[in-house]
PDB file of N, H, CA, C and O in Angstrom:
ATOM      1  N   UNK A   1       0.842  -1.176   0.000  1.00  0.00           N
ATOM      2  CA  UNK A   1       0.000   0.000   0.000  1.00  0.00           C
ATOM      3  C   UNK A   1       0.888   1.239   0.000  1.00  0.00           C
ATOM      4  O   UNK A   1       1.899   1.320   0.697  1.00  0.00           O
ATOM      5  N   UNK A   2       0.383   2.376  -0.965  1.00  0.00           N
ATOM      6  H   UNK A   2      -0.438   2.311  -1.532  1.00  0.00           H
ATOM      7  CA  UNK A   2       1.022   3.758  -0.461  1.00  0.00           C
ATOM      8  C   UNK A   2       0.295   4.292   0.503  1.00  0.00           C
ATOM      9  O   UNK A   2      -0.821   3.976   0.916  1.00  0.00           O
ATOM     10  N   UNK A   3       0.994   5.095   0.815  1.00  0.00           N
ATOM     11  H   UNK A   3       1.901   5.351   0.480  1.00  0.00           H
ATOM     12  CA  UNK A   3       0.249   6.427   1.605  1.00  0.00           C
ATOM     13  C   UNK A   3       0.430   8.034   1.889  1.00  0.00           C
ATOM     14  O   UNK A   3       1.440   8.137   2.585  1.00  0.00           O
ATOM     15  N   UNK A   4       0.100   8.795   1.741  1.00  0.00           N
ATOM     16  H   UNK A   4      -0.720   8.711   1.176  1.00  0.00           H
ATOM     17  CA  UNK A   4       0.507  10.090   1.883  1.00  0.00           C
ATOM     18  C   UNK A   4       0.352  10.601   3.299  1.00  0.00           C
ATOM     19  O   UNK A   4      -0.656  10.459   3.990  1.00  0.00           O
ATOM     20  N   UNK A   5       1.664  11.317   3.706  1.00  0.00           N
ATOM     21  H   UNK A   5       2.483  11.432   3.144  1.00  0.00           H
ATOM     22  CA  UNK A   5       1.628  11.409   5.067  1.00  0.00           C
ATOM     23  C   UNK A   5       2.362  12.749   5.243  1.00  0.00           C
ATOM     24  O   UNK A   5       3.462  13.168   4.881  1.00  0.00           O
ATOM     25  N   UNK A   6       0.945  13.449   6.196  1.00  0.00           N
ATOM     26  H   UNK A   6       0.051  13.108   6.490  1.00  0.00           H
ATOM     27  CA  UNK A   6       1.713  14.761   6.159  1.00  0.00           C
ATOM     28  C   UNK A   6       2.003  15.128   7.575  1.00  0.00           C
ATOM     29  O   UNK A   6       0.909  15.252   8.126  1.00  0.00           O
ATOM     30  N   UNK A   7       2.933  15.351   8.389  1.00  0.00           N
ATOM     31  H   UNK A   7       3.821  15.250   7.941  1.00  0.00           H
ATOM     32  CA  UNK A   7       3.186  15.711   9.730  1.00  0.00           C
ATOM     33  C   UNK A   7       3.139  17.354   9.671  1.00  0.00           C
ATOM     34  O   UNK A   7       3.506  18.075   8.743  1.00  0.00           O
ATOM     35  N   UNK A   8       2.627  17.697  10.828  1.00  0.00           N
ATOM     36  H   UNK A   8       2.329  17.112  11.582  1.00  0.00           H
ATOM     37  CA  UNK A   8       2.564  18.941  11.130  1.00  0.00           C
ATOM     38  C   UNK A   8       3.633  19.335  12.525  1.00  0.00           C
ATOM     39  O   UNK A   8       3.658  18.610  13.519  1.00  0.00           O
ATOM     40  N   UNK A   9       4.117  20.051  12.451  1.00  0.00           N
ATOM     41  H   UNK A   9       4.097  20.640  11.643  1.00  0.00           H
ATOM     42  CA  UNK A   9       5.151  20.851  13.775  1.00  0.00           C
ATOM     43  C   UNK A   9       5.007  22.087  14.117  1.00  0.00           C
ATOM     44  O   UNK A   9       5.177  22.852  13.167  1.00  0.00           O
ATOM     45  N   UNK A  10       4.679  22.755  15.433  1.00  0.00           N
ATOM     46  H   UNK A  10       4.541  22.134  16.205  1.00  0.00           H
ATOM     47  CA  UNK A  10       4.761  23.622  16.096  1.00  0.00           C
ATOM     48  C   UNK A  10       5.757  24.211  16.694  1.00  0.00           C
ATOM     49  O   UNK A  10       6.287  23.869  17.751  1.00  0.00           O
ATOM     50  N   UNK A  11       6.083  25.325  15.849  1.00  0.00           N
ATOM     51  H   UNK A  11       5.652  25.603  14.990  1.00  0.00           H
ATOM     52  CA  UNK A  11       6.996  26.093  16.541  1.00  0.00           C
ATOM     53  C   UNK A  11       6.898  27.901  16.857  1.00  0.00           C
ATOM     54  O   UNK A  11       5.805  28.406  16.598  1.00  0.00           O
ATOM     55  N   UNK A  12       7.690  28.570  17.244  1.00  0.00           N
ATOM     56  H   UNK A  12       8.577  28.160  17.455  1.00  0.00           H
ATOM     57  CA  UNK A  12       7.403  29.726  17.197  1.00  0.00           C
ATOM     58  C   UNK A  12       8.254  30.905  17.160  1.00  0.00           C
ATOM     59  O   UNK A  12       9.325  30.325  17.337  1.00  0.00           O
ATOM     60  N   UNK A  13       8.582  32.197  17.055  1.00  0.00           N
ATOM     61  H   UNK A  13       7.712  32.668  16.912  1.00  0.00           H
ATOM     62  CA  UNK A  13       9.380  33.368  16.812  1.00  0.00           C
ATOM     63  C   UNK A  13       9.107  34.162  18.155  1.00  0.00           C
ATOM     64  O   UNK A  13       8.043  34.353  18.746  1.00  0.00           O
ATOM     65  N   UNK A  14      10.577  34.621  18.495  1.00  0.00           N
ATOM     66  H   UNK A  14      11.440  34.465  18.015  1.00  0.00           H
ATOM     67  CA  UNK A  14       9.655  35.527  19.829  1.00  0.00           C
ATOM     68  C   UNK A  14       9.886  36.947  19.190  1.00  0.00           C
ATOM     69  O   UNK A  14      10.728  37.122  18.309  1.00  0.00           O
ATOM     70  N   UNK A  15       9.188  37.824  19.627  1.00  0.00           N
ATOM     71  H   UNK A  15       8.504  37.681  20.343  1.00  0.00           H
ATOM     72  CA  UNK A  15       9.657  39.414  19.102  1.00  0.00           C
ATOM     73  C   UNK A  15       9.554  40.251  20.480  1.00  0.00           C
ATOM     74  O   UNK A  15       8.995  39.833  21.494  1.00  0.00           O
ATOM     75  N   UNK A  16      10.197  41.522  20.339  1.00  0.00           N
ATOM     76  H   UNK A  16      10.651  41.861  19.515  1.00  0.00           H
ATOM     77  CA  UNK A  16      10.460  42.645  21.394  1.00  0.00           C
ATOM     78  C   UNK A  16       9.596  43.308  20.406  1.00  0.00           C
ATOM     79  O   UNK A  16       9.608  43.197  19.180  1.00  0.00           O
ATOM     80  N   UNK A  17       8.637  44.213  21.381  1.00  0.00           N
ATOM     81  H   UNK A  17       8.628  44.302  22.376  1.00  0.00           H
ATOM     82  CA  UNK A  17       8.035  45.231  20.781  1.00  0.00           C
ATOM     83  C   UNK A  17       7.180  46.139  21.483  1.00  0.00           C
ATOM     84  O   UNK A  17       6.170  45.851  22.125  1.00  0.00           O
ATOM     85  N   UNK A  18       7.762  47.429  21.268  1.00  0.00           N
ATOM     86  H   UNK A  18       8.583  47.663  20.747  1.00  0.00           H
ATOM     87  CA  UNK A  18       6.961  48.312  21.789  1.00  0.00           C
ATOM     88  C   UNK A  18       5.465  48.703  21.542  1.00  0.00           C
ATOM     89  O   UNK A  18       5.125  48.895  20.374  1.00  0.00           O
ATOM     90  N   UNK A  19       4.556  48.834  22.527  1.00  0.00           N
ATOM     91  H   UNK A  19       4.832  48.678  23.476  1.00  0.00           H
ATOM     92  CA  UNK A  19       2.861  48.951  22.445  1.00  0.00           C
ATOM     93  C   UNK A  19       2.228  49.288  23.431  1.00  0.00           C
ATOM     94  O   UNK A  19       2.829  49.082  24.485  1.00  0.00           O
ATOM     95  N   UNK A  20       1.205  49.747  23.520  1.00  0.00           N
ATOM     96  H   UNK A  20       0.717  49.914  22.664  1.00  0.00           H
ATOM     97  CA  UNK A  20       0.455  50.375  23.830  1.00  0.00           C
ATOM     98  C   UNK A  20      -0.347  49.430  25.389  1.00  0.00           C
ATOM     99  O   UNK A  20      -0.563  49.591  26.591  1.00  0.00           O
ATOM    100  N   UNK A  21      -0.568  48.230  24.054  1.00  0.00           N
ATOM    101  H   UNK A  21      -0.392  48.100  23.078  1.00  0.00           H
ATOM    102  CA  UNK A  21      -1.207  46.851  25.206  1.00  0.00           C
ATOM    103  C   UNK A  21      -1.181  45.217  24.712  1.00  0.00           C
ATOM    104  O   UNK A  21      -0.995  45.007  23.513  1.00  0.00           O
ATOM    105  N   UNK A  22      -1.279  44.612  25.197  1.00  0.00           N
ATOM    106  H   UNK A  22      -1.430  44.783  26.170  1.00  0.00           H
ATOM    107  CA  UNK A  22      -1.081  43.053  24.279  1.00  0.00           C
ATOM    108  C   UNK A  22      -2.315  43.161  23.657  1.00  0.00           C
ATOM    109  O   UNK A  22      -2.483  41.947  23.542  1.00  0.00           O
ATOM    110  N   UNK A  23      -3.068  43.521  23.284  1.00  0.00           N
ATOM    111  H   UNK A  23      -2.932  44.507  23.378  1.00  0.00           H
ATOM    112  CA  UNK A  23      -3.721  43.492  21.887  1.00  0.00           C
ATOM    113  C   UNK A  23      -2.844  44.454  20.493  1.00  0.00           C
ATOM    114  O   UNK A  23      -2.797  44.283  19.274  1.00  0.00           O
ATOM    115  N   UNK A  24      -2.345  45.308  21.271  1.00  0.00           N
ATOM    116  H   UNK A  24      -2.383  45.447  22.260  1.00  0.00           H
ATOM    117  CA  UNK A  24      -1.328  45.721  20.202  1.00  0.00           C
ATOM    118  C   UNK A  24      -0.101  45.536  19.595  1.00  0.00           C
ATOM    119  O   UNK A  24       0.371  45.764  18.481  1.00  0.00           O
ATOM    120  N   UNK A  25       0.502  44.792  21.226  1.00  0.00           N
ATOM    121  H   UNK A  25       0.119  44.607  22.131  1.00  0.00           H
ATOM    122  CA  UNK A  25       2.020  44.365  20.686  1.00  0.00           C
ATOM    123  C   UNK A  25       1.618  42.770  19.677  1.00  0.00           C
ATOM    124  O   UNK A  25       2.485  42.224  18.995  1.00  0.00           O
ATOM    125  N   UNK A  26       0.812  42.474  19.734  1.00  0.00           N
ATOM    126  H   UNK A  26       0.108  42.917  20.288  1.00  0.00           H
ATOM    127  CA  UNK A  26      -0.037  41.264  19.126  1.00  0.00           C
ATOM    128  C   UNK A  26       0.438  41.677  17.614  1.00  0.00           C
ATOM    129  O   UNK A  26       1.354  41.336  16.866  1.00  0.00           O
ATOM    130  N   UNK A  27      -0.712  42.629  17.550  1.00  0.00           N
ATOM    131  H   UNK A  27      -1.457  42.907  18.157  1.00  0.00           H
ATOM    132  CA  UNK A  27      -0.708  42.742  16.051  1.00  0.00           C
ATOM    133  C   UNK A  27       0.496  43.907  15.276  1.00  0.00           C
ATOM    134  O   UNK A  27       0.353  44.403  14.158  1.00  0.00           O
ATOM    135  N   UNK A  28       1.467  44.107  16.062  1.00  0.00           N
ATOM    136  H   UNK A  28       1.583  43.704  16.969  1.00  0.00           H
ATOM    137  CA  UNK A  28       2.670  44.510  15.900  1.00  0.00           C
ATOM    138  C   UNK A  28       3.677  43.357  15.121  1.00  0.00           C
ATOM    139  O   UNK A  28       3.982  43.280  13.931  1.00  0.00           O
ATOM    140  N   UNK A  29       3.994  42.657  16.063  1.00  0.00           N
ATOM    141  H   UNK A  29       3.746  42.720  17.030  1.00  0.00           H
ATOM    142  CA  UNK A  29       4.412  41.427  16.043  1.00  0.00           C
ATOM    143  C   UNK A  29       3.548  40.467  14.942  1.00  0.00           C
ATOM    144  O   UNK A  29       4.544  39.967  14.418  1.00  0.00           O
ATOM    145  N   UNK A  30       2.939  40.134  14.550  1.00  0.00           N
ATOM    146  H   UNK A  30       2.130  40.540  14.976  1.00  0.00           H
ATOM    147  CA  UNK A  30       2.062  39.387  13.590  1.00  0.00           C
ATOM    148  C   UNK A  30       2.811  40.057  11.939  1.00  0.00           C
ATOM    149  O   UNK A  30       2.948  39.474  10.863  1.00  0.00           O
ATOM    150  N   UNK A  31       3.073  41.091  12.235  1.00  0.00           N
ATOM    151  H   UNK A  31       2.961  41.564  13.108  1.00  0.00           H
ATOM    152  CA  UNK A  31       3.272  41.736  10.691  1.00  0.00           C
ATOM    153  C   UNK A  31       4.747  41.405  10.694  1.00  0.00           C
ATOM    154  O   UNK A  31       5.016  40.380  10.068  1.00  0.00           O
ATOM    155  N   UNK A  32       5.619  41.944  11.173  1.00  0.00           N
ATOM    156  H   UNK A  32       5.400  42.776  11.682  1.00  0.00           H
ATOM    157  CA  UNK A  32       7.009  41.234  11.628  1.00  0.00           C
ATOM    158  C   UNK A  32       7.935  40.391  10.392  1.00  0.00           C
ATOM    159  O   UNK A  32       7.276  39.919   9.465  1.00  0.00           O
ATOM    160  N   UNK A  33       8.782  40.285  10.382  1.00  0.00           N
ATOM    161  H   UNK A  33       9.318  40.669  11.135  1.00  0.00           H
ATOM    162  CA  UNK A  33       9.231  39.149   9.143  1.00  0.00           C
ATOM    163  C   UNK A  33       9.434  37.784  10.219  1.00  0.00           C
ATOM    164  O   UNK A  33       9.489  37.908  11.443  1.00  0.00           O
ATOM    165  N   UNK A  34       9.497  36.929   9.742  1.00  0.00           N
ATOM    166  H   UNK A  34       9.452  36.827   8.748  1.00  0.00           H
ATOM    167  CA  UNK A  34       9.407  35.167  10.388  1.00  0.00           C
ATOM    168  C   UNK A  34      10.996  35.418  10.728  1.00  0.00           C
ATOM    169  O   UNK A  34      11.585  36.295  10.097  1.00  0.00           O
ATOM    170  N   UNK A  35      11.737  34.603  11.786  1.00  0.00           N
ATOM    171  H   UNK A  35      11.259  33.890  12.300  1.00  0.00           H
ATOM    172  CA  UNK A  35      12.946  34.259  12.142  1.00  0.00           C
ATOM    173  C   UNK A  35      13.253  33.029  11.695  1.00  0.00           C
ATOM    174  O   UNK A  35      12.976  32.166  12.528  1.00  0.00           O
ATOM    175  N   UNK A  36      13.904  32.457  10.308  1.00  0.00           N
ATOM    176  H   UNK A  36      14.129  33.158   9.631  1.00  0.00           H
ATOM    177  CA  UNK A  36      13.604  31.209  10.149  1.00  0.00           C
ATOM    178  C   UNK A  36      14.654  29.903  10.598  1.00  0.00           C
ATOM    179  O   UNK A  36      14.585  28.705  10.323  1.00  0.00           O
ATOM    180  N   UNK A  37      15.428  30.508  11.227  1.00  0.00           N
ATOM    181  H   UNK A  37      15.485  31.481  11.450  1.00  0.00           H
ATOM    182  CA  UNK A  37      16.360  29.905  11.790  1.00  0.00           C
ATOM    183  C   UNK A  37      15.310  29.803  13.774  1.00  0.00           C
ATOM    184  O   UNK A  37      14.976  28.677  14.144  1.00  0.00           O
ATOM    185  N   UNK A  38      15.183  30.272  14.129  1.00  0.00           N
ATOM    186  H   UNK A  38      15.454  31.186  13.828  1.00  0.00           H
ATOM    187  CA  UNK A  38      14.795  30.388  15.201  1.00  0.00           C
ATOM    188  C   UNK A  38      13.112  29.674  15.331  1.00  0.00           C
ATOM    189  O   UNK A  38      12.812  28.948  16.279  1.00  0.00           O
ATOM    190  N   UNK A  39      12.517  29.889  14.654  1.00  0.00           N
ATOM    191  H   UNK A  39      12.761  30.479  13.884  1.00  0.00           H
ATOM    192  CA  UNK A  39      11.400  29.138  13.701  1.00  0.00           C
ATOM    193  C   UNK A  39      11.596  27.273  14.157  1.00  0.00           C
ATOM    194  O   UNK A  39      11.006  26.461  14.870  1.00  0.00           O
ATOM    195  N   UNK A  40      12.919  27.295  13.142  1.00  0.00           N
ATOM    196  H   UNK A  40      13.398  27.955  12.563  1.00  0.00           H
ATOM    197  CA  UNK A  40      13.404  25.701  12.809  1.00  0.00           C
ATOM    198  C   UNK A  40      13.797  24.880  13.939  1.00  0.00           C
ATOM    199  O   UNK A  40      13.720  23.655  14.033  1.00  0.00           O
ATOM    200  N   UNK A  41      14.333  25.925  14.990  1.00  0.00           N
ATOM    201  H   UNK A  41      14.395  26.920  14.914  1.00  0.00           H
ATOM    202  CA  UNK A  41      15.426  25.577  16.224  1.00  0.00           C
ATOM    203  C   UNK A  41      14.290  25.335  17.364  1.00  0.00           C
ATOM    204  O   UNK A  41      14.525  25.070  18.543  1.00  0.00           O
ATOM    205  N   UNK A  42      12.788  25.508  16.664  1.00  0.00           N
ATOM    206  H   UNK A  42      12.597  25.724  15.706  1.00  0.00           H
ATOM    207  CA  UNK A  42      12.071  25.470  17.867  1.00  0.00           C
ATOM    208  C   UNK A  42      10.710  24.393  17.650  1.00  0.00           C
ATOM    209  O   UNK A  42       9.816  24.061  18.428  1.00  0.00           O
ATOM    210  N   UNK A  43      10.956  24.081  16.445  1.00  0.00           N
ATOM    211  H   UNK A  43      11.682  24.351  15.813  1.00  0.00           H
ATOM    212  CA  UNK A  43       9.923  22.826  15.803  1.00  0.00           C
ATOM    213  C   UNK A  43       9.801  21.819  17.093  1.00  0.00           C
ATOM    214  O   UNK A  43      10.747  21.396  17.758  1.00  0.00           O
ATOM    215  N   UNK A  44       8.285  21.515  17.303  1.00  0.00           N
ATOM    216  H   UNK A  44       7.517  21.860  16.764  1.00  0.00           H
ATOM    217  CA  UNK A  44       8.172  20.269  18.026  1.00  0.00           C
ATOM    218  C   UNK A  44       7.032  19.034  17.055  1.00  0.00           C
ATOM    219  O   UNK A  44       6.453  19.262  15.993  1.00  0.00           O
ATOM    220  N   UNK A  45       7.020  18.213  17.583  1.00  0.00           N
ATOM    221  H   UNK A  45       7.490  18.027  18.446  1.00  0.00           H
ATOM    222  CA  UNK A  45       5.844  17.550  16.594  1.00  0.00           C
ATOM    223  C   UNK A  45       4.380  17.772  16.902  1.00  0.00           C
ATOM    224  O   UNK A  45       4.307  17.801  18.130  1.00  0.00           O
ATOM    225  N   UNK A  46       3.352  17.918  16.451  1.00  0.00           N
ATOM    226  H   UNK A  46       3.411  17.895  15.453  1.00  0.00           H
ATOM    227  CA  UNK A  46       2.209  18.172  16.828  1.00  0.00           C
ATOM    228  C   UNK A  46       1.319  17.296  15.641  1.00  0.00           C
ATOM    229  O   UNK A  46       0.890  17.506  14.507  1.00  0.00           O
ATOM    230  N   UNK A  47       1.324  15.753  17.029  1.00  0.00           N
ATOM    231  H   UNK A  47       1.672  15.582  17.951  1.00  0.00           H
ATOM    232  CA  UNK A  47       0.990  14.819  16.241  1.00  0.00           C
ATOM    233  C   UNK A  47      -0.517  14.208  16.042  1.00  0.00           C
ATOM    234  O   UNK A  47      -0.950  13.368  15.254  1.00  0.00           O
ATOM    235  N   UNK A  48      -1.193  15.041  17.172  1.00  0.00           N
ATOM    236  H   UNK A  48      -0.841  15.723  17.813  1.00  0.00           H
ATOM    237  CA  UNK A  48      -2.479  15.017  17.172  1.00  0.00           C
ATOM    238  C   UNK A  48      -3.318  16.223  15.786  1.00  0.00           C
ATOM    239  O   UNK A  48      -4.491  16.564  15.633  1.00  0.00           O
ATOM    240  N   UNK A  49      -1.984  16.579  14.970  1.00  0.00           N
ATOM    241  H   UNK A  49      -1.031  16.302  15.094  1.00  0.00           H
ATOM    242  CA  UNK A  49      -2.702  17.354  13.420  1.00  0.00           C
ATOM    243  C   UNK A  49      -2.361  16.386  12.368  1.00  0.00           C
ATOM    244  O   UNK A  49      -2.857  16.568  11.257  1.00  0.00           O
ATOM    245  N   UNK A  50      -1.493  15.266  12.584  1.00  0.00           N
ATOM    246  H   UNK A  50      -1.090  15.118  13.488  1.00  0.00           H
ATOM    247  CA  UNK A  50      -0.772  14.488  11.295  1.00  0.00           C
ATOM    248  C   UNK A  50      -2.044  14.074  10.745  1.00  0.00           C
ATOM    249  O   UNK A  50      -3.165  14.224  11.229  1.00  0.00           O
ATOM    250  N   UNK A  51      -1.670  13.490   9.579  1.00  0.00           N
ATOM    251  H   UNK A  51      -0.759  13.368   9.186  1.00  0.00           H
ATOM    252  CA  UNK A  51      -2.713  12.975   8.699  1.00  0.00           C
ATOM    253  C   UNK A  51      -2.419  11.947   8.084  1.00  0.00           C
ATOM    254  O   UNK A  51      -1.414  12.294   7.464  1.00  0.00           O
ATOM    255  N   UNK A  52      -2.579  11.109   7.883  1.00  0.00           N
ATOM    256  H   UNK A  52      -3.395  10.828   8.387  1.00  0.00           H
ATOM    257  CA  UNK A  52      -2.101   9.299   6.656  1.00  0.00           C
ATOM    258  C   UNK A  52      -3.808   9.325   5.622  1.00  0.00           C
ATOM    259  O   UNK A  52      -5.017   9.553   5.668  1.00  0.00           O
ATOM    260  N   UNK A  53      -2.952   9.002   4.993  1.00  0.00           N
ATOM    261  H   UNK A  53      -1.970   8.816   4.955  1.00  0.00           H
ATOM    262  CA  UNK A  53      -4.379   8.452   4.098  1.00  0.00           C
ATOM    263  C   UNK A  53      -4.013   7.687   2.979  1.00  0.00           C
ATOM    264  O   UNK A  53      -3.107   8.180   2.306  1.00  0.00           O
ATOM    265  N   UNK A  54      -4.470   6.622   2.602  1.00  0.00           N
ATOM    266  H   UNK A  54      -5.206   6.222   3.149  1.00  0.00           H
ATOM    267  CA  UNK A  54      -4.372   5.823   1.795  1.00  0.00           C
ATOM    268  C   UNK A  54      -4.363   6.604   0.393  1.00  0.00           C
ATOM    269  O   UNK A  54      -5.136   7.519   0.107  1.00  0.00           O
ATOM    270  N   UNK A  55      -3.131   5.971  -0.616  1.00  0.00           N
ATOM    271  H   UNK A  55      -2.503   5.228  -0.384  1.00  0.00           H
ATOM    272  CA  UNK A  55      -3.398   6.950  -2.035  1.00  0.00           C
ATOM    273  C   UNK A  55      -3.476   5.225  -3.397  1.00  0.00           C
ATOM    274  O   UNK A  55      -3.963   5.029  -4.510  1.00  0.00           O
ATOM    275  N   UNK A  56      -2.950   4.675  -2.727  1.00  0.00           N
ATOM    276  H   UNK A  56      -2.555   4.833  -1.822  1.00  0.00           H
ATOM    277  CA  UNK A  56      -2.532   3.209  -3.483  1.00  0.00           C
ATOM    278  C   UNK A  56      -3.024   1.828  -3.116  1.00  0.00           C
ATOM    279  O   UNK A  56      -2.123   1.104  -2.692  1.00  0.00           O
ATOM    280  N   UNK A  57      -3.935   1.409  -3.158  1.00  0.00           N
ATOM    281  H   UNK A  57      -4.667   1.996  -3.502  1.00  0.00           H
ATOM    282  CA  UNK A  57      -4.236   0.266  -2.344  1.00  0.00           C
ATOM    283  C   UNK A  57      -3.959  -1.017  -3.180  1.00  0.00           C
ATOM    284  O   UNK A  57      -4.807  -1.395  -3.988  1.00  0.00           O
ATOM    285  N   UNK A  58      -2.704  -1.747  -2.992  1.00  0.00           N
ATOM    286  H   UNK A  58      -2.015  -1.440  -2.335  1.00  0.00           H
ATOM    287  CA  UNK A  58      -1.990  -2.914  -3.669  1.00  0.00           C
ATOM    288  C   UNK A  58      -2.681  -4.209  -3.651  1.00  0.00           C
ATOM    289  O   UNK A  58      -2.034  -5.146  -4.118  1.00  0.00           O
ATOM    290  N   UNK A  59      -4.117  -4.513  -3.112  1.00  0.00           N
ATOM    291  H   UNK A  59      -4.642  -3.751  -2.733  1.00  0.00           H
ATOM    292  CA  UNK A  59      -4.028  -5.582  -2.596  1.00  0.00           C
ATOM    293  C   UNK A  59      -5.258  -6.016  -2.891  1.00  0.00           C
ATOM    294  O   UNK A  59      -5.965  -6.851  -2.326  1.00  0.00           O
ATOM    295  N   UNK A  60      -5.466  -5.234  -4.012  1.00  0.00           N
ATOM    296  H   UNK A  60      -4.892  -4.556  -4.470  1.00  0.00           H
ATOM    297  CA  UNK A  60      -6.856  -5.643  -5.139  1.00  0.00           C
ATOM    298  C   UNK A  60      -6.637  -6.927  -5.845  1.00  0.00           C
ATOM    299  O   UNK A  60      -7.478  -7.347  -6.640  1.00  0.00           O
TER     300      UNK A  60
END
């Protein structure tokens, strides 16, 4: 059998930012460019999003 299998990972960027209030440093930070090294360095698995699904079934 094939299967297509997609894992999902959680990670995140921290930012400094000046605001008003955390609804603002929020959407301060949201616009931001990604850290993608820092991003990568912080991946965990988040395996309760994975997905499998059958694409090939051999055994017709």
């Amino acid at each position: 059998m094939k299967f297509l299998v997609r894992r999902y990972y959680s990670g995140f960027c921290t930012y400094e930012v000046d605001a008003e209030d955390e609804d603002a440093a929020y959407n301060i930070a949201r616009h931001l460019p990604i850290d993608e090294d820092e991003i990568l360095s912080t991946l965990e698995d988040w395996r309760h999003a994975d997905e499998v699904e059958v694409i090939e079934d051999n055994e017709d």
